[in-house]
N, C-alpha and C positions, 0 to 999 in steps of 0.2 A: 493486432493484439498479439501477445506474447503467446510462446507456448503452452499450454497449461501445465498445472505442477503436479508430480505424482505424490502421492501421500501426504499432500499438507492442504486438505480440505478444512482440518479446525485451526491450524494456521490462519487462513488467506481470510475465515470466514470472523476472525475475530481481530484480524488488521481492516476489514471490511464496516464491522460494527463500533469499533473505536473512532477510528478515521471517516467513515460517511459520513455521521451526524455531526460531525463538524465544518463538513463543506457546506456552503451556501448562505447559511443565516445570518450570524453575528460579525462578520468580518474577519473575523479568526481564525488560524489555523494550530491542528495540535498538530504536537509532535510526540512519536512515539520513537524508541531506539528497539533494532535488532541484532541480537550479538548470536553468538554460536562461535563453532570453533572454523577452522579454513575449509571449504569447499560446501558446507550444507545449503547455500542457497540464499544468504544474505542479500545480496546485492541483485539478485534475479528475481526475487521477491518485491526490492525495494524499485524495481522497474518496471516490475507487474503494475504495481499499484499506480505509481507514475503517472504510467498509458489509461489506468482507467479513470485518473482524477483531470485531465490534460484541461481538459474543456474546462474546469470549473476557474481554470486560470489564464485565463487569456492572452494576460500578460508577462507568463511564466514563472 
């Protein structure tokens, strides 16, 4: 598991509630986009999440 993130608790918790309740049920997946400017954490977010969705795709 990744390192955890420091000060982006309502971040993680609301890419957490958007993106959970779309895994598993209907076959579908959302997508959400994150922007910011260079270095806040875009792309170490979007790996956070990654790792904790991995299992729900088997087949990547």
């Amino acid at each position: 598991m990744p390192e955890p993130f420091s000060n982006r608790t309502a971040e993680l918790g609301n890419l957490e509630a958007r993106l959970g309740a779309l895994v598993g049920g209907s076959g579908s997946v959302g997508v959400d986009v994150l922007f910011g400017p260079p270095g806040v954490g875009k792309s170490a977010m979007a790996w956070w999440r990654a790792e904790r969705v991995k299992a729900c795709f088997p087949d990547g």
